[in-house]
C-alpha positions as CSV (number, residue, x, y, z in Angstrom):
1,X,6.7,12.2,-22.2
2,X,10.1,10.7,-24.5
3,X,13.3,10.6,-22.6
4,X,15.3,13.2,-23.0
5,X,18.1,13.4,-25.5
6,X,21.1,11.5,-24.1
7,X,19.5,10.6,-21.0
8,X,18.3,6.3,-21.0
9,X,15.8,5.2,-18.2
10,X,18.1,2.4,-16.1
11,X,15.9,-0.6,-15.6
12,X,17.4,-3.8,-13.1
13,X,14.9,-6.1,-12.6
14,X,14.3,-9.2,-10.4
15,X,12.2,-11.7,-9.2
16,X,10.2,-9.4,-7.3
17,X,11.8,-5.9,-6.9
18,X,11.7,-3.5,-9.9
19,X,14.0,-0.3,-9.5
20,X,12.8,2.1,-11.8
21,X,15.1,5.4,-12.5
22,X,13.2,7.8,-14.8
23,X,13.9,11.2,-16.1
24,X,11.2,13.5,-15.2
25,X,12.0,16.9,-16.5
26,X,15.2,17.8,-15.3
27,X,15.6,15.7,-12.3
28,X,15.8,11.9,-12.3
29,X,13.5,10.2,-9.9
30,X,14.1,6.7,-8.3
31,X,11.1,4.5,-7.4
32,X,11.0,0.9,-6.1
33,X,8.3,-1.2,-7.6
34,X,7.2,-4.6,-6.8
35,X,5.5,-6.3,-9.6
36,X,2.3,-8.3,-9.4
37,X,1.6,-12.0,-10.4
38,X,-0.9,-10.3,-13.0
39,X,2.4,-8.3,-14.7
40,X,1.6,-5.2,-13.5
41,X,3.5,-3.3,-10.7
42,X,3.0,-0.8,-7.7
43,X,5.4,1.4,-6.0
44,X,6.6,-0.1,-3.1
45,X,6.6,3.4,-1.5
46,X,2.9,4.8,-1.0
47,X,0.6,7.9,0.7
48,X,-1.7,6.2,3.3
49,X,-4.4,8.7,4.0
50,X,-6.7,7.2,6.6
51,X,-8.0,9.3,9.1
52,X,-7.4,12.2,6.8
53,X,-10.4,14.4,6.6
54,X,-11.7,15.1,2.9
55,X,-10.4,18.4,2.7
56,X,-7.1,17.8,4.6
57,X,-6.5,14.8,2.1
58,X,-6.5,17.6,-0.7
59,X,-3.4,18.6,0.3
60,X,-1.3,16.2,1.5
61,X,-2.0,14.2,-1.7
62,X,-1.4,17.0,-3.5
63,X,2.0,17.9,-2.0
64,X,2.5,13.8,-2.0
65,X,2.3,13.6,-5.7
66,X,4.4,17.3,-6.1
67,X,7.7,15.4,-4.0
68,X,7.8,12.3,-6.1
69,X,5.5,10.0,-5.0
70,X,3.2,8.1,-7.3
71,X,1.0,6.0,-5.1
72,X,-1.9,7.2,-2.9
73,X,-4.0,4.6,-0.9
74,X,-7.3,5.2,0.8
75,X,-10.6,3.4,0.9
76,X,-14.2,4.2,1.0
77,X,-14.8,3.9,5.0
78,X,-11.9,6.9,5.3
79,X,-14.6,9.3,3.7
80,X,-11.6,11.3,1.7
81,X,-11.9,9.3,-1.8
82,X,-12.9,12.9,-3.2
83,X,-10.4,14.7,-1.2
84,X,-7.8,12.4,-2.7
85,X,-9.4,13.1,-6.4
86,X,-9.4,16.5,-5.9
87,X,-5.5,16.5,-4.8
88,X,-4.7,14.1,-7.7
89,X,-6.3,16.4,-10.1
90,X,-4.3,19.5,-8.6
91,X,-1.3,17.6,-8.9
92,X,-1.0,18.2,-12.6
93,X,-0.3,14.5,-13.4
94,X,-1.7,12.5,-16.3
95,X,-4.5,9.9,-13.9
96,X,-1.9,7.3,-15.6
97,X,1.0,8.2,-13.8
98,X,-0.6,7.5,-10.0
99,X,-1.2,4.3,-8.7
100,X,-4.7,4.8,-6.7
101,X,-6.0,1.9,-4.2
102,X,-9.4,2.2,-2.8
103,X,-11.0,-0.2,-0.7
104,X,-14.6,-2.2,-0.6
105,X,-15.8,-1.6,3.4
106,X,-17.8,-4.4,5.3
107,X,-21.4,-2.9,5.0
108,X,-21.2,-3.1,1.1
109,X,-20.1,-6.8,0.6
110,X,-21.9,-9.3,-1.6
111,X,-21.4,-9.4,-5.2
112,X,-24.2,-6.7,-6.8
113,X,-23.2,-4.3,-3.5
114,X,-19.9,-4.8,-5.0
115,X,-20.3,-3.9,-8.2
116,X,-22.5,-0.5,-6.7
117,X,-19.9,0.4,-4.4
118,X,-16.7,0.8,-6.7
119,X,-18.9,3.0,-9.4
120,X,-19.8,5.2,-6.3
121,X,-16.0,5.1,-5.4
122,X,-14.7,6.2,-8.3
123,X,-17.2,8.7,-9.2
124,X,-15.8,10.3,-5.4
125,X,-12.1,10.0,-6.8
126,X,-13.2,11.7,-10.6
127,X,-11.9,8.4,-12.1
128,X,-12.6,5.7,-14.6
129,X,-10.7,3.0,-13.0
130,X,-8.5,2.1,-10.0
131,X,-5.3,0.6,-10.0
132,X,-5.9,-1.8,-7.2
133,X,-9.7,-2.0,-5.3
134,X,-9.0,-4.3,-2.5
135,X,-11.8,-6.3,0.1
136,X,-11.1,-4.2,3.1
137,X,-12.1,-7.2,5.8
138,X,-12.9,-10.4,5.0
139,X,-15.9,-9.7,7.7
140,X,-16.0,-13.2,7.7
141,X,-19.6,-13.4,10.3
142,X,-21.3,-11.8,7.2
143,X,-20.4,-14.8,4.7
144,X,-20.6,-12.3,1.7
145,X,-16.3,-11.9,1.0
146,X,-16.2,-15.0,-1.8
147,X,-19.5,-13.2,-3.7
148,X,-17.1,-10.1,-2.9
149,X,-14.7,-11.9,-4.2
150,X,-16.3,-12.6,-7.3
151,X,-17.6,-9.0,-8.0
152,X,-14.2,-7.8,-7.6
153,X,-13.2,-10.6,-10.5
154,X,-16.4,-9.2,-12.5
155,X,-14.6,-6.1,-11.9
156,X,-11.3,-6.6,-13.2
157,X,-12.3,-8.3,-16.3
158,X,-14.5,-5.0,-17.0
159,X,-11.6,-2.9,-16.5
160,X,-13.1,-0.5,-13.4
161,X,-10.4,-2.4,-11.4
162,X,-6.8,-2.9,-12.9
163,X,-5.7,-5.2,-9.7
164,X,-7.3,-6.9,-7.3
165,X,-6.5,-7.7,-4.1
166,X,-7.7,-7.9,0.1
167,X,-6.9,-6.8,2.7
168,X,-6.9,-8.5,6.2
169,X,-7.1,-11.5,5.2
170,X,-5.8,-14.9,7.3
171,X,-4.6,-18.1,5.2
172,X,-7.9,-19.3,5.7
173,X,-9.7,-16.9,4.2
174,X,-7.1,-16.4,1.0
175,X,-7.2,-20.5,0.5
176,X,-11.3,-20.1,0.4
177,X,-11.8,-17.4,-2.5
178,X,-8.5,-18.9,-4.5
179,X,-9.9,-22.2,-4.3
180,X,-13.9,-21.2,-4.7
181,X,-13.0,-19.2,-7.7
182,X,-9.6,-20.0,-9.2
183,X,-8.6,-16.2,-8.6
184,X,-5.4,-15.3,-6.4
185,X,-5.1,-11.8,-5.3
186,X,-2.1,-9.7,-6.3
187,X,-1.6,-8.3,-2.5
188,X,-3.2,-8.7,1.2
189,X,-2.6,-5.6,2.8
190,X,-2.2,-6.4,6.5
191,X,-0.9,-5.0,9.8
192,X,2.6,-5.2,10.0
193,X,5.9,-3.4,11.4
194,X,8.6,-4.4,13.2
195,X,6.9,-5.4,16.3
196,X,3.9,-7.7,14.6
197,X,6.1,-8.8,11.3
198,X,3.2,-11.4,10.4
199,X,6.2,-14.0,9.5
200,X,4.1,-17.1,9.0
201,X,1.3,-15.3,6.8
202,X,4.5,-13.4,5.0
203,X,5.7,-17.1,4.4
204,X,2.2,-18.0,2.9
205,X,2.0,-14.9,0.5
206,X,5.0,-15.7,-0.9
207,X,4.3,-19.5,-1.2
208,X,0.9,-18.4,-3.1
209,X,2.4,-15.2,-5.0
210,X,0.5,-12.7,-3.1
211,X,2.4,-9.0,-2.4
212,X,2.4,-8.1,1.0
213,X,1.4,-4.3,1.9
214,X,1.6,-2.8,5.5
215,X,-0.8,-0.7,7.1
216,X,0.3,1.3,10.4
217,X,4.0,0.7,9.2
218,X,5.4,2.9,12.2
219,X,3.0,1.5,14.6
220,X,1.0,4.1,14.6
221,X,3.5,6.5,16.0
222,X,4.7,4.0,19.0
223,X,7.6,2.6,17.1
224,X,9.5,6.1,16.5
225,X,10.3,6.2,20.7
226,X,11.9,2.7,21.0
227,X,15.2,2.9,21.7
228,X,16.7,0.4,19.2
229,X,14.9,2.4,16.6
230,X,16.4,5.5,17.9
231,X,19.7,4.0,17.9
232,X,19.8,3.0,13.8
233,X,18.0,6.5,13.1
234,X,21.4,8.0,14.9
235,X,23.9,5.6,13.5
236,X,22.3,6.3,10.2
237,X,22.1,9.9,10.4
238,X,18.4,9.6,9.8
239,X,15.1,10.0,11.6
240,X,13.4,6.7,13.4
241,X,10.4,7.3,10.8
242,X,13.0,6.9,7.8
243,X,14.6,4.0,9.3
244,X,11.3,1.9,9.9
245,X,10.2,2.8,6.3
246,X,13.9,1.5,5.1
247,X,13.2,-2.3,7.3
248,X,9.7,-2.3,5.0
249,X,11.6,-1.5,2.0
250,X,14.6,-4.2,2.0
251,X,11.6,-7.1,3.3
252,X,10.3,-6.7,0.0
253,X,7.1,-5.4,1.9
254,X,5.0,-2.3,0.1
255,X,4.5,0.5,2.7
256,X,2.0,3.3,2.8
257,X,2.5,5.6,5.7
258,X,0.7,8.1,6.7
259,X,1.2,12.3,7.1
260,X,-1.0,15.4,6.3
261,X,2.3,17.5,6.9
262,X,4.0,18.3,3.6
263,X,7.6,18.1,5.4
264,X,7.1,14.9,6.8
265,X,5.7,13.9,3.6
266,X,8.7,14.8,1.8
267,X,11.4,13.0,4.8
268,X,9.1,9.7,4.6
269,X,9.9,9.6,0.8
270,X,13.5,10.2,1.6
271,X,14.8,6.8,2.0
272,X,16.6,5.6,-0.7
273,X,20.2,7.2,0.0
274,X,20.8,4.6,2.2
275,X,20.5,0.9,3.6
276,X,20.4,-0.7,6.6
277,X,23.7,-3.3,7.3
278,X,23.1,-6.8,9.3
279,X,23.1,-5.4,12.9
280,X,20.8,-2.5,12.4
281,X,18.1,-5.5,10.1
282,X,18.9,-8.0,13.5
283,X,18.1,-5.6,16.2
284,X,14.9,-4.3,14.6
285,X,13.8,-8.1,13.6
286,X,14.1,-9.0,17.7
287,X,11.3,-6.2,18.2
288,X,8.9,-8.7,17.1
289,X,6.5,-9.7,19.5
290,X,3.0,-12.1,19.6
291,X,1.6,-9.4,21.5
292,X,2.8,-6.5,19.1
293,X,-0.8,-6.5,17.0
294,X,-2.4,-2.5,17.6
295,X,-5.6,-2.9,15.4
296,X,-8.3,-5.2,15.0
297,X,-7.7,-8.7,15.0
298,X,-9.3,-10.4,11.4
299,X,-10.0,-13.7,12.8
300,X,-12.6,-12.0,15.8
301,X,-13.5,-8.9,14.3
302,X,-17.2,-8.7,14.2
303,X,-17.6,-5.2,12.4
């Protein structure tokens, strides 16, 4: 679709951060996109749908995709890649218009598994190609995530996989595949949120030109009781869900969190009428804590 007469798209780029006003229709919608060291970019502002069941991820995708957002990540182990299709496809928007992540789970790495598990992927998600296929766990006991590595380079180069990337990943296990196959990854999607910010591995992405995504943004839910978050959301005049999403935003940090309710859907999305100053950034950085991790650890995960 052209622009419409007398209306220009506004572009401000920088190093990292692209804002992106378009015209879509009648209303003008503003996304936040962080661009890739391959050229390409993602909105910094996703859909996460795990634990979604397949036919519950039909419609929060669907009413996702209807309020503006254009990125939807899920991942083979989640089971929903066809709900997530399906809610894509009801959407009504062009398959080049959403950027789609899917993830490569433990039991299929190696590099011909590889290769077999993203065609099975995307023939669950009714696509051609993914944006961004991702190693979900380096599963490091299994010694199979450099041949993983190099399927998902295979991959690329065929065009099933516009990006590539991992997920979980420590320093030591990025510096391996770069340095066994030349090859950085665009992102490592990790656990992160104000009380496990990652700092030093933040530190080492941007040293090596890897994105940094965040799964369980809100910390799963324990984040929106804490009373420094509840003090912003009040000061702000916004919910404690709005304001964590914000602290992702302005750390340059892509964030994909997760709701199968379409109002909470819509409120998550709602986050760009306003910015956090120095005191409310301060008093959500001390919330950081060693101890702050809620998932699995990478370095002693054995699944």
């Amino acid at each position: 679709m052209g622009t419409p007469p007398g209306k220009t798209p506004l572009i401000f780029r920088s190093p990292l951060e692209v804002l992106v006003l378009r015209v879509e229709g009648e209303r003008m919608s503003n996304r936040l996109e962080i661009q890739f060291h391959d050229g390409r970019c993602i909105p910094q502002l996703g859909l996460g749908v795990w634990q979604t069941p397949n036919e519950t991820a039909v419609t929060a995708v669907q009413a996702a995709l209807q309020s503006g957002y254009r990125h939807v990540d899920t991942a083979a182990i989640y089971g929903n890649e066809a709900g997530v299709g399906e809610g894509l496809k009801a959407s009504g928007l062009a398959r080049s218009q959403v950027f789609l992540t899917t993830k490569l789970w433990n039991d299929d790495q190696g590099f011909d598994s590889t290769l077999r598990a993203l065609e099975a992927s995307l023939k669950k998600l009714a696509t051609d190609y993914v944006d961004l296929y991702l190693i979900h766990w380096p599963s490091a006991h299994r010694g199979r995530y450099v041949d993983s590595w190099r399927a998902l380079v295979r991959l690329q180069s065929e065009g099933k996989a516009r990006s590539i990337g991992v997920s979980n990943f420590e320093s030591e296990h990025l510096h391996r595949i770069i340095g066994e196959t030349g090859v950085t990854p665009v992102l490592n999607q990790i656990e992160l949120h104000p009380r496990f910010q990652q700092r030093a591995l933040r530190q080492e992405h941007a040293r090596l030109k890897i994105a940094t995504q965040s799964w369980s943004p809100l910390g799963q839910g324990q984040l929106l009781t804490d009373p420094i978050v509840l003090a912003v959301a009040a000061k702000h005049g916004k919910t404690p869900a709005q304001v964590v999403i914000r602290w992702h935003l302005e750390n340059q940090l892509i964030v994909i969190p997760k709701s199968v309710t379409p109002s909470r859907i819509v409120e998550n999305f709602a986050v760009q009428d306003f910015q956090l100053d120095e005191s409310d950034r301060s008093q959500l950085d001390s919330l950081d804590s060693a101890e702050g991790r809620i998932g699995p650890n990478p370095a002693t995960a054995t699944f």
